[in-house]
MARLO-350600 format. One record per residue (C-alpha): residue in three letters; residue number from 1; x, y, z. Coordinates in nm, 2 decimals. Layout:
N
+-----+-----+--------+--------+--------+
|  aa |   i |      x |      y |      z |
+-----+-----+--------+--------+--------+
| ALA | NUM |      X |      Y |      Z |
...
+-----+-----+--------+--------+--------+
***
This chain:
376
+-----+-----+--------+--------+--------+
|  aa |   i |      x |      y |      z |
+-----+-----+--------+--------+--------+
| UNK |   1 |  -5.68 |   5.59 |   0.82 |
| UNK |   2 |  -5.37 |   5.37 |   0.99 |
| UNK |   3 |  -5.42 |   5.47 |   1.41 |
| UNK |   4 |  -5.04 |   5.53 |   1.57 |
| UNK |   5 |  -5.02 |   5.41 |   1.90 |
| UNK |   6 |  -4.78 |   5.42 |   2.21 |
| UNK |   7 |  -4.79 |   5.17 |   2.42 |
| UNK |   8 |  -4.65 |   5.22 |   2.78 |
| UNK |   9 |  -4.58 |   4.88 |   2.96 |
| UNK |  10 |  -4.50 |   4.70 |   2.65 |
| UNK |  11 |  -4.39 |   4.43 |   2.79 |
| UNK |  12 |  -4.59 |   4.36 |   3.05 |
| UNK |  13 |  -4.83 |   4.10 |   2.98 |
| UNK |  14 |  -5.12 |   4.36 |   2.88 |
| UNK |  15 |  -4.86 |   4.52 |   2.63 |
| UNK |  16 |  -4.72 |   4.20 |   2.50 |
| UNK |  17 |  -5.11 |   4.09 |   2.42 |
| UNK |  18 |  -5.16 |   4.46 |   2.28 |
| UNK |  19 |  -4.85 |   4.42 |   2.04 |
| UNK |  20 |  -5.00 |   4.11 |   1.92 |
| UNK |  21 |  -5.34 |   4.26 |   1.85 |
| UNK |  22 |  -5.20 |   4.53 |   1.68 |
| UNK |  23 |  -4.94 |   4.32 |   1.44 |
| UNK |  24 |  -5.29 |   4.09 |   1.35 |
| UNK |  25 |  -5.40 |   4.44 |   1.23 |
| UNK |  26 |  -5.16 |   4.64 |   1.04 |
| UNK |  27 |  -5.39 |   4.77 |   0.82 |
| UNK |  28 |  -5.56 |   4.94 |   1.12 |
| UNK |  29 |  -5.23 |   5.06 |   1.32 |
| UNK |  30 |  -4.92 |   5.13 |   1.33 |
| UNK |  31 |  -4.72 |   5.13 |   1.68 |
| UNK |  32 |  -4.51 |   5.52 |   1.71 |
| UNK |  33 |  -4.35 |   5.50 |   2.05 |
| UNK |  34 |  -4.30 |   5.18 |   2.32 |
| UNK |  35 |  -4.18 |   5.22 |   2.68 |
| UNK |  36 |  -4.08 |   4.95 |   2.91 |
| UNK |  37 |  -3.94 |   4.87 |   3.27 |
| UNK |  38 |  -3.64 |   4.72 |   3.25 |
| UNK |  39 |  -3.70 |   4.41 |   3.01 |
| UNK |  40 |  -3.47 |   4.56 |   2.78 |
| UNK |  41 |  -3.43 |   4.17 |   2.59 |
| UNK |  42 |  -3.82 |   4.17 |   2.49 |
| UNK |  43 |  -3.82 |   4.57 |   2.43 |
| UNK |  44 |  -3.52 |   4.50 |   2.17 |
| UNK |  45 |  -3.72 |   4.26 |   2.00 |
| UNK |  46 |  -4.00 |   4.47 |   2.00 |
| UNK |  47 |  -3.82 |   4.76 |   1.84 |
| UNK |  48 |  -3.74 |   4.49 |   1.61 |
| UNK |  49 |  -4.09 |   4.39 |   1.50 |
| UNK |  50 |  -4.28 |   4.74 |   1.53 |
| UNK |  51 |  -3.97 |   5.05 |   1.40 |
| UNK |  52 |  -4.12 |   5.30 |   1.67 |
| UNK |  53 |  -4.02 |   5.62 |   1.65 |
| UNK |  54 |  -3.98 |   5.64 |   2.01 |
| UNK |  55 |  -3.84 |   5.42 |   2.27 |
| UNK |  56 |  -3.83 |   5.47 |   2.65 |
| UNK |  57 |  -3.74 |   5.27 |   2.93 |
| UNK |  58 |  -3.73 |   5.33 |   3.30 |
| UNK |  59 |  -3.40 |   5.20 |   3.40 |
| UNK |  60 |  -3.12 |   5.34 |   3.26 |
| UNK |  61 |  -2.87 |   5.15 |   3.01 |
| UNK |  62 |  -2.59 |   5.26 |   2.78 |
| UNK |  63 |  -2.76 |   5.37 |   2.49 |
| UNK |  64 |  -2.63 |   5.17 |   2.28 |
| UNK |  65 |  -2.77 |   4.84 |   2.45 |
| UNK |  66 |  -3.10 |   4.96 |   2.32 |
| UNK |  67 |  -3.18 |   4.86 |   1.95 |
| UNK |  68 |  -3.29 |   5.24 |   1.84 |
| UNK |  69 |  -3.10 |   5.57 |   1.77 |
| UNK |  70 |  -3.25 |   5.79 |   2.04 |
| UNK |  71 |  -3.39 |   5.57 |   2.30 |
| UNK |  72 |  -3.48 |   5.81 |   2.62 |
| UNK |  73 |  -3.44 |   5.71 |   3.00 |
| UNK |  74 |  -3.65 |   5.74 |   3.30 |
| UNK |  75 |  -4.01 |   5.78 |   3.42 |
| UNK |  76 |  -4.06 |   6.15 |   3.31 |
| UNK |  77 |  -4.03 |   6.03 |   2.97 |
| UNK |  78 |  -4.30 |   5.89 |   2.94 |
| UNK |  79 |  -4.50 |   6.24 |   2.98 |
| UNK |  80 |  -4.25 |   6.30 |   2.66 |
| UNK |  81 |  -4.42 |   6.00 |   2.45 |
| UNK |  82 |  -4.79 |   6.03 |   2.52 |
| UNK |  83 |  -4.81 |   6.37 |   2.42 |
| UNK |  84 |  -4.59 |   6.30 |   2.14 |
| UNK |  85 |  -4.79 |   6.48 |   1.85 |
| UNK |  86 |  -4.78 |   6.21 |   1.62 |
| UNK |  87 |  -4.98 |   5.91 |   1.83 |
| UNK |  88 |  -5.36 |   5.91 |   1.85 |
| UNK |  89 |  -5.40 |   5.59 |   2.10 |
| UNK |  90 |  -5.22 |   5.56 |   2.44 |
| UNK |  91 |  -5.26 |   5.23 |   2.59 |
| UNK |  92 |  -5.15 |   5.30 |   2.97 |
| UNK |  93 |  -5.04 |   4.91 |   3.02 |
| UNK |  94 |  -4.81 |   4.98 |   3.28 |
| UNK |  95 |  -4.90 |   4.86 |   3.67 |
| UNK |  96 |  -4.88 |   5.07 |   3.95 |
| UNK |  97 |  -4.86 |   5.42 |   4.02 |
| UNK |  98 |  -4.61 |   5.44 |   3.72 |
| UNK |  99 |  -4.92 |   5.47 |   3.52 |
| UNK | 100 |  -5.09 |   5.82 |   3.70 |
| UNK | 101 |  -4.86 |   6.03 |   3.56 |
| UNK | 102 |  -4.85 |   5.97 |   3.18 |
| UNK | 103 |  -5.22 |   5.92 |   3.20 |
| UNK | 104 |  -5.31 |   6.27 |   3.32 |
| UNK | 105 |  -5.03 |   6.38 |   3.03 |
| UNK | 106 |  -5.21 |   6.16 |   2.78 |
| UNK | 107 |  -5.52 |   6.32 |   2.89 |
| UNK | 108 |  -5.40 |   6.71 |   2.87 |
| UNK | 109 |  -5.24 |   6.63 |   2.54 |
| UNK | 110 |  -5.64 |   6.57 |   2.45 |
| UNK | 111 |  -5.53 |   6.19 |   2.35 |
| UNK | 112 |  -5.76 |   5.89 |   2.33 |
| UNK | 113 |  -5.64 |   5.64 |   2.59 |
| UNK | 114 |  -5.70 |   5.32 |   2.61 |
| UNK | 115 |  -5.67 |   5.23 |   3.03 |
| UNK | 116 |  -5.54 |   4.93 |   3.11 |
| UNK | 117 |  -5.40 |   5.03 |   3.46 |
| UNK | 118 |  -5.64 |   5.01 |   3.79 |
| UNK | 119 |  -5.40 |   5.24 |   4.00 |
| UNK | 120 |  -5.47 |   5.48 |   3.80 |
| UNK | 121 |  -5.84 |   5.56 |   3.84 |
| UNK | 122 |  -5.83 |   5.42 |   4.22 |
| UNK | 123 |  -5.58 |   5.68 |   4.29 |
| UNK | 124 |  -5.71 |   5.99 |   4.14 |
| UNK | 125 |  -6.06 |   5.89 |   3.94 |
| UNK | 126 |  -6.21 |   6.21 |   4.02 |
| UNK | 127 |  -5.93 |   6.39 |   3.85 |
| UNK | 128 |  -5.90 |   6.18 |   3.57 |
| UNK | 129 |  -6.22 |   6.19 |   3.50 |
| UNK | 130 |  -6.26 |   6.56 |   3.53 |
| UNK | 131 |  -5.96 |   6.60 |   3.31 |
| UNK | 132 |  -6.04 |   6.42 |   3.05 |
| UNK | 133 |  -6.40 |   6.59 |   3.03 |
| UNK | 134 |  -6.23 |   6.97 |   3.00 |
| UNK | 135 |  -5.94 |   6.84 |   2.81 |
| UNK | 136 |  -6.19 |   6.67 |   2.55 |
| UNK | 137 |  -5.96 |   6.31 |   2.58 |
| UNK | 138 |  -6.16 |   5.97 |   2.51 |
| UNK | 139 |  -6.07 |   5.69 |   2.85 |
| UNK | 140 |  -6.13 |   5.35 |   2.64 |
| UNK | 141 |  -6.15 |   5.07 |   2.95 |
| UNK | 142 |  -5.90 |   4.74 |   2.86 |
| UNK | 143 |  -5.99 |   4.57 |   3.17 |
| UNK | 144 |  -6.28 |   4.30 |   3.09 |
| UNK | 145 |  -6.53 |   4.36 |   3.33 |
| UNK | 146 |  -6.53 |   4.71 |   3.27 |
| UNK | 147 |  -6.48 |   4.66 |   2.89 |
| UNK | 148 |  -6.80 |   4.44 |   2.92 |
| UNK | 149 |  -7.00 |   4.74 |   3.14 |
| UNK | 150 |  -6.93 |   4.96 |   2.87 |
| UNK | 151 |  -7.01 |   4.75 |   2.60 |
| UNK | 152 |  -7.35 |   4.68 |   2.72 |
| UNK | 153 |  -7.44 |   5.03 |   2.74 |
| UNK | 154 |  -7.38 |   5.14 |   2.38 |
| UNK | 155 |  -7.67 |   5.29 |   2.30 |
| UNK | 156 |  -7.86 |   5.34 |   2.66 |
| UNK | 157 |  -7.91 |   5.62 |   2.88 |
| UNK | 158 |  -7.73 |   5.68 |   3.20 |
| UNK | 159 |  -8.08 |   5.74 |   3.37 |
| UNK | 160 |  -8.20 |   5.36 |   3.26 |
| UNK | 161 |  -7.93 |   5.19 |   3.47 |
| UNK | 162 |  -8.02 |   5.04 |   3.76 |
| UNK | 163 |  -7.72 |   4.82 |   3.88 |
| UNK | 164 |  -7.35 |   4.71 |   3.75 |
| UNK | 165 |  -7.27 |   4.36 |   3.80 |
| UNK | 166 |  -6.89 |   4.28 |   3.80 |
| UNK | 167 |  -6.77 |   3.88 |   3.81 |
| UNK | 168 |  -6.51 |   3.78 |   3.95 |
| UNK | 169 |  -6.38 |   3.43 |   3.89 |
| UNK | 170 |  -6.24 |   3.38 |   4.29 |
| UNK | 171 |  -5.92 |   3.28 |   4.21 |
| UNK | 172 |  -5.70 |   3.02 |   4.29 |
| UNK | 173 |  -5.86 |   3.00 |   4.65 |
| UNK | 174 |  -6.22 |   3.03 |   4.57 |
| UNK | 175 |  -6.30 |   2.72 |   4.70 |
| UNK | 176 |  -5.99 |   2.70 |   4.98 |
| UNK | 177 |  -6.03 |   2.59 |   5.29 |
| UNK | 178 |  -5.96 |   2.95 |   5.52 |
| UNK | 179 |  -5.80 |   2.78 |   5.78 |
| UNK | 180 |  -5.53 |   2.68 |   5.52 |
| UNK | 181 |  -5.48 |   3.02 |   5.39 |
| UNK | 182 |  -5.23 |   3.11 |   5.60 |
| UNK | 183 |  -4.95 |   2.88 |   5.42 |
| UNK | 184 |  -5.05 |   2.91 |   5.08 |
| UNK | 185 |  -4.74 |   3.01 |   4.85 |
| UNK | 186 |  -4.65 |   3.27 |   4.61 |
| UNK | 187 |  -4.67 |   2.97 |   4.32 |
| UNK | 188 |  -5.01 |   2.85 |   4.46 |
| UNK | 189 |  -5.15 |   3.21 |   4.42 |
| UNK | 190 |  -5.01 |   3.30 |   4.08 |
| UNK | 191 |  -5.19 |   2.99 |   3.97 |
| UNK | 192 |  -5.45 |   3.15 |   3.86 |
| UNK | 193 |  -5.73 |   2.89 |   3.68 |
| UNK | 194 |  -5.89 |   3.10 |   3.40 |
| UNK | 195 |  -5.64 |   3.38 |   3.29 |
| UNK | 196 |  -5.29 |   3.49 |   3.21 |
| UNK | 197 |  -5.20 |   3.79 |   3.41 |
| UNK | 198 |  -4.88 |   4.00 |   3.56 |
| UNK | 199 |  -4.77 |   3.87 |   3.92 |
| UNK | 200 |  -4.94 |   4.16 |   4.07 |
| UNK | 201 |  -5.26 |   4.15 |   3.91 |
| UNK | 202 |  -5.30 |   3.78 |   3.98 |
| UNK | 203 |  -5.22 |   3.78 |   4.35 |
| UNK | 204 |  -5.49 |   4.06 |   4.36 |
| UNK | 205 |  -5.70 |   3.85 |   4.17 |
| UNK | 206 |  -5.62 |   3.58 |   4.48 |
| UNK | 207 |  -5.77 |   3.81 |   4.76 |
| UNK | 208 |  -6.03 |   3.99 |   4.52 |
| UNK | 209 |  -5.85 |   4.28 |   4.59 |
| UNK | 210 |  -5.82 |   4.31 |   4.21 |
| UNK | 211 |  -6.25 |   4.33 |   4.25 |
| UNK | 212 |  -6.22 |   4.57 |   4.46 |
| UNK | 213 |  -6.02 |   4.81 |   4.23 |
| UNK | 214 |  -6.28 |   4.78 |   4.00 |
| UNK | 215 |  -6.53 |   4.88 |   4.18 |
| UNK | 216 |  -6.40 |   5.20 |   4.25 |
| UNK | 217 |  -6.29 |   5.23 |   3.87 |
| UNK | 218 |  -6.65 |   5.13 |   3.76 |
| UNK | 219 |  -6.78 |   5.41 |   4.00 |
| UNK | 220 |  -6.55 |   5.68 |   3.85 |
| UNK | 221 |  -6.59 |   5.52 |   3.46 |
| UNK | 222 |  -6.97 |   5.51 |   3.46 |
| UNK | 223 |  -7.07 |   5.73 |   3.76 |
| UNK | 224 |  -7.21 |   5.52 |   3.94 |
| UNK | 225 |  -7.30 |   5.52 |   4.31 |
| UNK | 226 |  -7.10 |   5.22 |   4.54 |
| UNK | 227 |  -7.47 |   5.04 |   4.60 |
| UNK | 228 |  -7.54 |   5.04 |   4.27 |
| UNK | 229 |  -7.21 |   4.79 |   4.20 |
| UNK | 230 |  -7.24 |   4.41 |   4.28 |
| UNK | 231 |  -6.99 |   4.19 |   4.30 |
| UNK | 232 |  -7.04 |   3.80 |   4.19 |
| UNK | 233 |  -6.82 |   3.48 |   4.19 |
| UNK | 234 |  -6.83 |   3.34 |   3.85 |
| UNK | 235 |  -6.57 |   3.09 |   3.84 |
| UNK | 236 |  -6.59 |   2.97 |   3.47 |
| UNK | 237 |  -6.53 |   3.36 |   3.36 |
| UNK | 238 |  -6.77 |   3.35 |   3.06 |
| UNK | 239 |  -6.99 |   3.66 |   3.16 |
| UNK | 240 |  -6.74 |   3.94 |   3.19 |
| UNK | 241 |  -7.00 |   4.13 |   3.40 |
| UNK | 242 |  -7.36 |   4.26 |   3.35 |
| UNK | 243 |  -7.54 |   4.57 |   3.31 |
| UNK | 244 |  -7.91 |   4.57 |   3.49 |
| UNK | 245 |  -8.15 |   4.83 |   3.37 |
| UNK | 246 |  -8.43 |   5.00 |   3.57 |
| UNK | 247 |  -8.71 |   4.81 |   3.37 |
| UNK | 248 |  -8.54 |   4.45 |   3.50 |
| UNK | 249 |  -8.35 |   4.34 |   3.15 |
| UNK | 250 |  -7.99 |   4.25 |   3.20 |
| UNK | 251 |  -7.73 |   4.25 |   2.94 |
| UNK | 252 |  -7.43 |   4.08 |   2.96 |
| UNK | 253 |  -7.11 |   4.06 |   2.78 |
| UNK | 254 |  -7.00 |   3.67 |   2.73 |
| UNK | 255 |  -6.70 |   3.54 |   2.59 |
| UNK | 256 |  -6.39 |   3.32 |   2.63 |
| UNK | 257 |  -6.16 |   3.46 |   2.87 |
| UNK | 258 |  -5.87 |   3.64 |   2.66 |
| UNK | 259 |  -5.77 |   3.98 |   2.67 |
| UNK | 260 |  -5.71 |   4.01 |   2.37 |
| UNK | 261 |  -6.13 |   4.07 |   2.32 |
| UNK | 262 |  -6.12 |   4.39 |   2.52 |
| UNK | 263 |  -5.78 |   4.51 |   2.42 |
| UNK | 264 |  -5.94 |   4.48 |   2.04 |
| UNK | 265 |  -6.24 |   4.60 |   2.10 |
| UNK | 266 |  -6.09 |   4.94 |   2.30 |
| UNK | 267 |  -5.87 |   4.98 |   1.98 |
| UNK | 268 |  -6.12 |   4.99 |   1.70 |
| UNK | 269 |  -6.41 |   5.12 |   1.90 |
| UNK | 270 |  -6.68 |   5.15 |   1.77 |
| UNK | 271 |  -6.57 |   4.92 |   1.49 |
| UNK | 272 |  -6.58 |   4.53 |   1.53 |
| UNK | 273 |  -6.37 |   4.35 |   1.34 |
| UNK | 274 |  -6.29 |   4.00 |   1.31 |
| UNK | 275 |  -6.00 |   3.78 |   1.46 |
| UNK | 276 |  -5.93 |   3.41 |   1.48 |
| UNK | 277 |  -5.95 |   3.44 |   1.86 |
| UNK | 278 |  -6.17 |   3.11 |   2.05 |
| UNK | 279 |  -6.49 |   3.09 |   2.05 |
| UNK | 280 |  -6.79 |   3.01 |   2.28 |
| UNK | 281 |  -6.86 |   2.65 |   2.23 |
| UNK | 282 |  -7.24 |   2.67 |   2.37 |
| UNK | 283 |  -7.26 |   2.29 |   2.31 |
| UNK | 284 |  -6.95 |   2.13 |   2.51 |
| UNK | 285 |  -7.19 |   2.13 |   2.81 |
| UNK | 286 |  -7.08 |   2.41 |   3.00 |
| UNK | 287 |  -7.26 |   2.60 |   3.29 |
| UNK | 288 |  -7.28 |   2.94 |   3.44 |
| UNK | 289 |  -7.27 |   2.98 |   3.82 |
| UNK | 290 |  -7.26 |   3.25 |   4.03 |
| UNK | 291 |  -7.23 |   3.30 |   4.44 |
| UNK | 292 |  -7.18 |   3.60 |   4.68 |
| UNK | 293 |  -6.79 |   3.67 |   4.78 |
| UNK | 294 |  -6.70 |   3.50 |   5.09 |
| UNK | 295 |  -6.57 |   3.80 |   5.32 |
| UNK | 296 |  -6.43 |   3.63 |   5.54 |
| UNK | 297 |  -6.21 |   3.48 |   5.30 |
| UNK | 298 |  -6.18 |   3.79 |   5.07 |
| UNK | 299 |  -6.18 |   4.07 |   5.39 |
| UNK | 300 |  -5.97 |   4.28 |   5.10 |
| UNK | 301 |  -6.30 |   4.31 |   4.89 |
| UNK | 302 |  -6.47 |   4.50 |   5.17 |
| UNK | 303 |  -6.19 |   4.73 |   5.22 |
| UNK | 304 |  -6.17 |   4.83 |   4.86 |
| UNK | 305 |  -6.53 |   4.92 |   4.95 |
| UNK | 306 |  -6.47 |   5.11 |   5.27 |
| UNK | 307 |  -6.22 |   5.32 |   5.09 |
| UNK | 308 |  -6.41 |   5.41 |   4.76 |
| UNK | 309 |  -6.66 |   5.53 |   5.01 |
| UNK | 310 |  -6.44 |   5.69 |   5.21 |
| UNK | 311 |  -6.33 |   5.88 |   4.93 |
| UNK | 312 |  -6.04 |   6.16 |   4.98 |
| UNK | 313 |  -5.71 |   5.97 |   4.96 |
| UNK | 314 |  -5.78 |   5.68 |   5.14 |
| UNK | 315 |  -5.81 |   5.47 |   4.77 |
| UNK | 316 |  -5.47 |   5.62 |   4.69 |
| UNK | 317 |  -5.32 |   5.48 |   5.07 |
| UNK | 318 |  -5.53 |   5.16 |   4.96 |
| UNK | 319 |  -5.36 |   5.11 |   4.62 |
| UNK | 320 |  -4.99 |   5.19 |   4.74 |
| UNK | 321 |  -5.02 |   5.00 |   5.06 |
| UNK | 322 |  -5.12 |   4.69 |   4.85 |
| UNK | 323 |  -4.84 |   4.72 |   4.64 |
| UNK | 324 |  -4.59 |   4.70 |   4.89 |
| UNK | 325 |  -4.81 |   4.40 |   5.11 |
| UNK | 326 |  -4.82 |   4.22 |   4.74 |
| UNK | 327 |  -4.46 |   4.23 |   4.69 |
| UNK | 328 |  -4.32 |   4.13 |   5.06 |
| UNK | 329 |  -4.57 |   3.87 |   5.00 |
| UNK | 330 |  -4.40 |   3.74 |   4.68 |
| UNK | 331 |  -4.09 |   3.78 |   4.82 |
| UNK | 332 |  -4.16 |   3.54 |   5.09 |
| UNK | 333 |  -4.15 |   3.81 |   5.42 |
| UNK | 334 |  -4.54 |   3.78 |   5.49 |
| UNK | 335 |  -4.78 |   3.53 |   5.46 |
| UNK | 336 |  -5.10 |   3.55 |   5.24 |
| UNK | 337 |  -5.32 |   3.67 |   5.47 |
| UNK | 338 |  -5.09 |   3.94 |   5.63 |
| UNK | 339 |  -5.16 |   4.12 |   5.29 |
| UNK | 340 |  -5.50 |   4.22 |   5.42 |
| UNK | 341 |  -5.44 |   4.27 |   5.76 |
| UNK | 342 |  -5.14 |   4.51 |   5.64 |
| UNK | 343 |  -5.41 |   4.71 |   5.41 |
| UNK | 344 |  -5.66 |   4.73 |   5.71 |
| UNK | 345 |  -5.39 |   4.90 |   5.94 |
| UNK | 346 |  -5.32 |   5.15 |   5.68 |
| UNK | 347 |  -5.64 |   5.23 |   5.58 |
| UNK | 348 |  -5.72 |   5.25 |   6.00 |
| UNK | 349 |  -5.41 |   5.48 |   6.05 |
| UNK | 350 |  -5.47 |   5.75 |   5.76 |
| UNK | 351 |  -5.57 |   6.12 |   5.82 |
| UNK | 352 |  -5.75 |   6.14 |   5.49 |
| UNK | 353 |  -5.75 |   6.46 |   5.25 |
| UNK | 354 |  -6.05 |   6.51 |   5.13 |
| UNK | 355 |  -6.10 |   6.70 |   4.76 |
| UNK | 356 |  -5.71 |   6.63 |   4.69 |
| UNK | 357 |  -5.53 |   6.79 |   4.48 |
| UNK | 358 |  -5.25 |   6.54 |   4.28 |
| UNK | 359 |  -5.01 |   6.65 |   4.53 |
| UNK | 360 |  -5.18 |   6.52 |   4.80 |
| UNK | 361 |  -5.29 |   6.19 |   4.63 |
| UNK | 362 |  -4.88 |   6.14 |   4.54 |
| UNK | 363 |  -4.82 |   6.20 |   4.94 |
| UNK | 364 |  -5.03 |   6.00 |   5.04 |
| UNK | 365 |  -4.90 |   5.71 |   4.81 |
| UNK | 366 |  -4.60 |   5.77 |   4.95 |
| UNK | 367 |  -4.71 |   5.79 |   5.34 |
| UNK | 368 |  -4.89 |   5.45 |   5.25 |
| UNK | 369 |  -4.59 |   5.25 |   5.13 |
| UNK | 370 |  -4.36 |   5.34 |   5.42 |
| UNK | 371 |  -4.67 |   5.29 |   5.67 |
| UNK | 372 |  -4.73 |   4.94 |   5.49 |
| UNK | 373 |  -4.38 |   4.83 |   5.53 |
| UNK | 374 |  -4.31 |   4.97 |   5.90 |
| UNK | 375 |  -4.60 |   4.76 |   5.98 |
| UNK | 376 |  -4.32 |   4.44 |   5.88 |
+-----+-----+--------+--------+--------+
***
């Protein structure tokens, strides 16, 4: 049977990549309903290539800009497409907060969602997750680490898990002098070495905030305590991360760094199929290394740490005060390291609701962008 899928954030990089996967494997899906930002060039051409049924796209354009009959405008849309009866799949590729919304309307429409977005689970995990548990909806991780986690545990018991071990290739800066990161630049940071990512996602890649976030999603995704999750430097970005089980074994996930793995893998799960993707070329001479984060150069990795613990809404003030520190940064009006000291004035300057209802974790998003950007 052909899957139907709606993608939101097609043409984000995670979409774009998810598009391809899917036109390799047309056999396997068909693709029911995109939405987009405000790309509307790329979104034409996808509506193009795919013939969805439905089209949406944040900003609004005449309608008759966008290459489909009834295309439909603006973000509560999108609640519109993922519980549009005909899809089966919703890949939530869409960064940000953007993504909570549709997510818990994907999950309430009892849909099986493949979850590319961090946001989403670092704002609200404990209501995600105990949505999709009474609402019967499958969460598929995209993200590789967590792709890898859940790959290793196919057919082990929660009870034989000793520890989650999630990689993190460093970044551009790994390896950085600290004195000198005060005038890195935007262009030095999105040079990521190993993968092809969003400008968001990348500069949080650059101050391991991006490791952070999955900490707290790998807490909420496999329920597992916060010293029970290690963190590791792995700069070549083979092992995707590791499970370690009570009796000592680890099993890791290894493979070239592409997204596309993961993104393919959360589609046809529990299927493998095959693909023409790169392989592991175990006799080029290549090495595995690992190392403990550097705090003092990635200070943003411990307070992803202190707010998972935390709990309440500080992860929610975390996410949205990051956002706004990532984007001043890009635009030139702080400097790299500003980002975490921005993130630890928030975080020290939120009265935390604890148990929060999604009311409370969309206030306090909004508390922590204008806190973030007073701070400026």
């Amino acid at each position: 049977m052909i899957k139907q899928v709606a993608v939101i954030g097609s043409t984000g990089s995670i979409g774009q990549q998810t598009l391809e996967v899917i036109a390799s494997q047309s056999d396997k899906f068909r693709v029911v309903a995109l939405a987009a930002g405000e790309n509307l060039e790329l979104l034409n051409d996808q509506i193009r290539q795919f013939q969805p049924e439905m089209v949406a796209l944040a900003k609004s354009v005449s309608p008759e800009r966008v290459n489909h009959p009834k295309p439909l405008f603006g973000a509560d849309c999108l609640n519109e497409i993922v519980s549009y009866p005909n899809v089966d799949i919703v890949v939530i590729a869409t960064p940000g907060r953007a993504g909570l919304l549709p997510t818990l309307s994907a999950i309430r429409a009892g849909k099986c969602i493949a979850l590319s977005n961090k946001e989403v689970l670092v704002m609200a995990g404990e209501i995600i997750m105990s949505e999709a548990q009474k609402y019967g909806s499958e969460i598929r991780p995209v993200d590789s680490e967590h792709s890898a986690i859940w790959q290793c545990i196919q057919g082990e018991g929660s009870e034989s898990i000793s520890k989650l071990w999630l990689t993190a290739s460093g970044g551009p800066f790994r390896e950085f002098p600290i004195e000198k990161l005060k005038t890195v630049t935007s262009s030095e940071a999105l040079n990521h070495p190993n993968w092809k990512m969003g400008q968001k996602v990348t500069i949080d890649s650059a101050t391991l905030m991006n490791k952070g976030f999955e900490v707290i999603e790998a807490h909420w995704l496999f329920g597992m305590s916060y010293e029970r999750i290690e963190v590791l430097i792995h700069p070549e970005s083979m092992i995707h991360s590791m499970v370690e089980f009570m009796d000592g074994s680890i099993k890791a996930q290894i493979g070239a760094p592409d997204m596309r793995l993961p993104i393919q893998y959360a589609l046809n799960f529990p299927e493998r199929v095959p693909n023409n993707y790169r392989r592991m070329n175990w006799l080029n001479g290549q090495s595995l290394n690992f190392k403990q984060p550097d705090i003092d150069r990635f200070p943003c990795l411990a307070l992803a740490f202190k707010a998972g613990r935390a709990g309440g809404t500080y992860p929610a003030v975390l996410s949205a005060a990051d956002e706004i520190a990532v984007e001043l940064f890009l635009q030139n009006k702080i400097d790299f390291i500003q980002i975490a000291t921005i993130l630890k004035k928030t975080l020290d300057s939120h009265s935390s609701v604890q148990n929060p209802q999604i009311e409370d974790i969309l206030a306090a998003d909004i508390w922590g962008r204008d806190f973030a950007l007073s701070l400026v």
